[in-house]
MDAnalysis code that builds the backbone (N, CA, C; Angstrom):
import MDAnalysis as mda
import numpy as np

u = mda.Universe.empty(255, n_residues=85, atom_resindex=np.repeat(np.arange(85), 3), trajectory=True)
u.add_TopologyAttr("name", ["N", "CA", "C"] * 85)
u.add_TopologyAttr("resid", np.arange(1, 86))
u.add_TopologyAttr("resname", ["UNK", "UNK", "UNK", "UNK", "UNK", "UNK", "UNK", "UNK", "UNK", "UNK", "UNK", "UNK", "UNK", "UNK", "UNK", "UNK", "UNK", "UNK", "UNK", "UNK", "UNK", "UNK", "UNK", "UNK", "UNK", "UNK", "UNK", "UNK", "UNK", "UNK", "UNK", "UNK", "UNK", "UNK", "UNK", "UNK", "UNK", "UNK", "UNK", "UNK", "UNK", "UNK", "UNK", "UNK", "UNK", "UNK", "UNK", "UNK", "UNK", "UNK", "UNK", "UNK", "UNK", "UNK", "UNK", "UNK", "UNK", "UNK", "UNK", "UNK", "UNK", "UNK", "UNK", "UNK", "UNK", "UNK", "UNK", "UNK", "UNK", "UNK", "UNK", "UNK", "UNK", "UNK", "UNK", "UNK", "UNK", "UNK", "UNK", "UNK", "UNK", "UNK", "UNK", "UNK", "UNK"])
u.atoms.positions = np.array([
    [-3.406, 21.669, -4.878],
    [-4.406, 20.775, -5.405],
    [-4.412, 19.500, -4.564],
    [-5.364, 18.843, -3.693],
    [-5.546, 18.159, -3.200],
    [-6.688, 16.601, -3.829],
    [-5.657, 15.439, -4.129],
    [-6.935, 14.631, -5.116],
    [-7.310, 13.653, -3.643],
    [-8.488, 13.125, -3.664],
    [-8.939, 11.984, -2.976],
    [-9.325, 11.039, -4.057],
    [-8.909, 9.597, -3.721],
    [-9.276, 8.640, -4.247],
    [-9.993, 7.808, -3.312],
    [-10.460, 6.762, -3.894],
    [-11.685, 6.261, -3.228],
    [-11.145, 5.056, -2.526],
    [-11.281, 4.982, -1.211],
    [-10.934, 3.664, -0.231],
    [-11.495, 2.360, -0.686],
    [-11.294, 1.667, -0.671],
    [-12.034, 0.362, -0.881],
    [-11.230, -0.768, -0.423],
    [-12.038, -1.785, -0.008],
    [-12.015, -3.016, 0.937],
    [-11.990, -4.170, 0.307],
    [-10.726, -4.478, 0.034],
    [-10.693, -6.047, -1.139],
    [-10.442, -7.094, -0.512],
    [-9.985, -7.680, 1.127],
    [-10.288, -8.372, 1.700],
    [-11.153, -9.078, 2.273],
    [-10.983, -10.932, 2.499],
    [-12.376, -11.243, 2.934],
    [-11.911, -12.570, 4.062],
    [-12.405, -13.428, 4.602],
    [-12.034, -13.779, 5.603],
    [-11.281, -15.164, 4.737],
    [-10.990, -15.248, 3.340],
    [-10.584, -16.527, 2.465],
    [-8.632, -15.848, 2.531],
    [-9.208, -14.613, 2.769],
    [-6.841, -14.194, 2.781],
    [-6.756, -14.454, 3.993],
    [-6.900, -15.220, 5.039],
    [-6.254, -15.732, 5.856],
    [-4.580, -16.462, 5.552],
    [-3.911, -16.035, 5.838],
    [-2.394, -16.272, 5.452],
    [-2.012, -15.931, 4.302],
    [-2.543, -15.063, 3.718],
    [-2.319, -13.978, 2.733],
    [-1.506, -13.022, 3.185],
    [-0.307, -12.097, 2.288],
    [0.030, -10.845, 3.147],
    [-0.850, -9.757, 2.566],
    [-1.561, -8.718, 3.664],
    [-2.321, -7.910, 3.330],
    [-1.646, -6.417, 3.080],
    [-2.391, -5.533, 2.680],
    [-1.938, -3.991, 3.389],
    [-3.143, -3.514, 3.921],
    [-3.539, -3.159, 5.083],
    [-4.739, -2.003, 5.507],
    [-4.074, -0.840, 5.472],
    [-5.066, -0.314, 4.845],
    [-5.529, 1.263, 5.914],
    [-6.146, 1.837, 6.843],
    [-6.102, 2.135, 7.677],
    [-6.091, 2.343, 9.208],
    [-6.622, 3.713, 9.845],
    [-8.262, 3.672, 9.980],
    [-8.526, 5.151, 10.581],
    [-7.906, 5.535, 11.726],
    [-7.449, 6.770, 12.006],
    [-7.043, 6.869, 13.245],
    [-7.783, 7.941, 13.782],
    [-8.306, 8.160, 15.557],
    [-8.952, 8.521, 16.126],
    [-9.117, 10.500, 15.728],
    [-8.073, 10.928, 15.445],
    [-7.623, 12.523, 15.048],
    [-7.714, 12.367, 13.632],
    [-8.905, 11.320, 12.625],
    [-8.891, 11.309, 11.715],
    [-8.269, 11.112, 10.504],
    [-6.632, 11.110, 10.312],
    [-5.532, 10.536, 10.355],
    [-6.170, 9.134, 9.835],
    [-5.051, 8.666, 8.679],
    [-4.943, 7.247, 8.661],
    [-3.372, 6.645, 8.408],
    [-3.053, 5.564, 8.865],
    [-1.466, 4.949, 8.905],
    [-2.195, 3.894, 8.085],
    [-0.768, 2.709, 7.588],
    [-0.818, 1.435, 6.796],
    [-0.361, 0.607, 7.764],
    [-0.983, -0.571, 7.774],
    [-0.130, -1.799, 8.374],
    [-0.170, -2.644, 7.318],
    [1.419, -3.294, 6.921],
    [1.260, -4.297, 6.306],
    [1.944, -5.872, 7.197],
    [0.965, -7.203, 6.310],
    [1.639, -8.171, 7.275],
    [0.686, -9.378, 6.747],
    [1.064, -10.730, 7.621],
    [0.280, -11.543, 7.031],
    [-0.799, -11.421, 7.912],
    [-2.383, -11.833, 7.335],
    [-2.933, -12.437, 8.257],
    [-2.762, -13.877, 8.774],
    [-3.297, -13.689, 10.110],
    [-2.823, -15.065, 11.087],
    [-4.760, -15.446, 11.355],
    [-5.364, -14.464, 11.498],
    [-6.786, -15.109, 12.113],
    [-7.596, -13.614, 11.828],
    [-9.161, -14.028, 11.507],
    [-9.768, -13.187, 11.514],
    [-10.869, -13.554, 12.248],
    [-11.290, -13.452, 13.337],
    [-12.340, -13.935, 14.136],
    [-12.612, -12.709, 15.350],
    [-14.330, -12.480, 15.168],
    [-15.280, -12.217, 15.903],
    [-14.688, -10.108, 15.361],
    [-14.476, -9.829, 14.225],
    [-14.253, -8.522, 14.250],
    [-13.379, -7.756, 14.201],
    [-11.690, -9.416, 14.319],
    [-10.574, -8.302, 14.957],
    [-9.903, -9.607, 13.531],
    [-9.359, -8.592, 13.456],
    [-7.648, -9.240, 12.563],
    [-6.497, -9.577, 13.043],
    [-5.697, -10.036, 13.391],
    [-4.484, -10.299, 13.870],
    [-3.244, -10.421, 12.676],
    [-2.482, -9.248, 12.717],
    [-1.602, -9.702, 11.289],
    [-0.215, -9.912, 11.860],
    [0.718, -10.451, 11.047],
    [2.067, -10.698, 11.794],
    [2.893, -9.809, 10.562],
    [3.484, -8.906, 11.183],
    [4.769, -8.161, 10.463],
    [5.818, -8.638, 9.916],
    [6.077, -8.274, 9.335],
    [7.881, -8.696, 8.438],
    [8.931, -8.755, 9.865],
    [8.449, -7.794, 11.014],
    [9.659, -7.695, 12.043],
    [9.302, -8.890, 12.978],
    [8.149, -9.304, 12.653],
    [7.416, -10.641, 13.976],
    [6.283, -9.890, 14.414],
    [6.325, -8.624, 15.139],
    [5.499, -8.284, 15.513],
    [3.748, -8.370, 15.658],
    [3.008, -8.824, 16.103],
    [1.724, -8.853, 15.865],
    [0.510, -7.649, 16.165],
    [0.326, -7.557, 14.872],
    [-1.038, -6.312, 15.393],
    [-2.349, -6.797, 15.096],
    [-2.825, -6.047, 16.219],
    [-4.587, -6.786, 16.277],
    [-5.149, -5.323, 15.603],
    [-6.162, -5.502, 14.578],
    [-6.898, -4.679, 14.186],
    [-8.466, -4.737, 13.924],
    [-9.290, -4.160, 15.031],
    [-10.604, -3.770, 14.530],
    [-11.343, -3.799, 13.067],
    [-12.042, -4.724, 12.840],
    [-12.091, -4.680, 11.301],
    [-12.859, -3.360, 11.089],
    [-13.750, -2.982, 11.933],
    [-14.751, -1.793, 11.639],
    [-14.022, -0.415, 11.707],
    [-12.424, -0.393, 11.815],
    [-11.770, 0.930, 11.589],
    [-11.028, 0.406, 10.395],
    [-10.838, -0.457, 9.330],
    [-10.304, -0.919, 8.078],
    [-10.982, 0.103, 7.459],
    [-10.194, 1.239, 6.545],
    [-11.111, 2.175, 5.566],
    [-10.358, 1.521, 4.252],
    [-9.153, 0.641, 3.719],
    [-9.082, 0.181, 3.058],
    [-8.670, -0.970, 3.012],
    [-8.114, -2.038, 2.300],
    [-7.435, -3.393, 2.508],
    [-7.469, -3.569, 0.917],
    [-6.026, -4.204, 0.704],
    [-5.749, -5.298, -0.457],
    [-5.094, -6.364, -0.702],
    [-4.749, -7.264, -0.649],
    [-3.854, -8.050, -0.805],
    [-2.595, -7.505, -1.839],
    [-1.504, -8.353, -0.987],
    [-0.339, -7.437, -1.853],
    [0.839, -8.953, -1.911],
    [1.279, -8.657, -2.636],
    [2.352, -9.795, -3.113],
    [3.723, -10.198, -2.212],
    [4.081, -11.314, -2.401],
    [4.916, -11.763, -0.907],
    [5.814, -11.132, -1.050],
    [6.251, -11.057, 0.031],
    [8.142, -10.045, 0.169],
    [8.914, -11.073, -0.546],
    [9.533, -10.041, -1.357],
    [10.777, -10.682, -2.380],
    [12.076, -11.826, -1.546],
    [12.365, -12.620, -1.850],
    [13.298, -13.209, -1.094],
    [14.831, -12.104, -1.099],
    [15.506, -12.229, 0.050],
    [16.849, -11.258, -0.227],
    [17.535, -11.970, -1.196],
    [18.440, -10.615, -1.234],
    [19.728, -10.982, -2.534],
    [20.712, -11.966, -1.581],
    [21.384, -12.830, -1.812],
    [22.450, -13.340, -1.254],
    [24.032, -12.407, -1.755],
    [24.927, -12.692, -0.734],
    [26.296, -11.493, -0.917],
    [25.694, -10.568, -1.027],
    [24.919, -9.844, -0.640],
    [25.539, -7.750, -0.747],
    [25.075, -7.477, -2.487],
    [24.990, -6.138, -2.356],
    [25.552, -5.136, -3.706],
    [26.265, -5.914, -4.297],
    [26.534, -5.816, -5.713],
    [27.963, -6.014, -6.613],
    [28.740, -5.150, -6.261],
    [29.913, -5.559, -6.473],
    [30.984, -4.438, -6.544],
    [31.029, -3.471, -7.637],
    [31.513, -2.363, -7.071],
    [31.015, -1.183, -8.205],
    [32.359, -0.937, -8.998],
    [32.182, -0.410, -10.357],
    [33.517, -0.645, -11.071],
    [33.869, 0.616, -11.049],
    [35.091, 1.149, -11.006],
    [35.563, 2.316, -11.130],
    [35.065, 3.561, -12.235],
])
């Protein structure tokens, strides 16, 4: 059983420094996620910055979805708890 749900585009050029998630057509039809903040949206292209630094530029006219998504949790400080016997 195969379900499709429906893509949709909840971004607009006001989440600028928002962290987003797209979805991402890919050429073999295929789609991947990038998530990250946006840094700039000008003349068509997105520029988002990754959790690793990294920057990806994305075509807005291959976006088949986008949402805004909530900031990365701050880390735990010390590790795990220690586990009790």
């Amino acid at each position: 059983m195969r379900m499709r749900g429906r893509l949709v585009h909840r971004i607009a050029h006001e989440d600028v420094g928002k962290r987003v998630s797209l979805r991402i057509r890919l050429p073999d039809g295929g789609f991947t996620d990038i998530v990250g903040v946006v840094e700039s949206w000008a003349d068509g292209v997105l520029t988002l910055r990754r959790r690793d630094g990294s920057v990806a530029e994305v075509a807005e006219s291959g976006i088949a979805a986008s949402r805004v998504v909530p900031p990365v949790p701050p880390r735990r400080r010390g590790g795990r708890p220690p586990r009790t016997p």
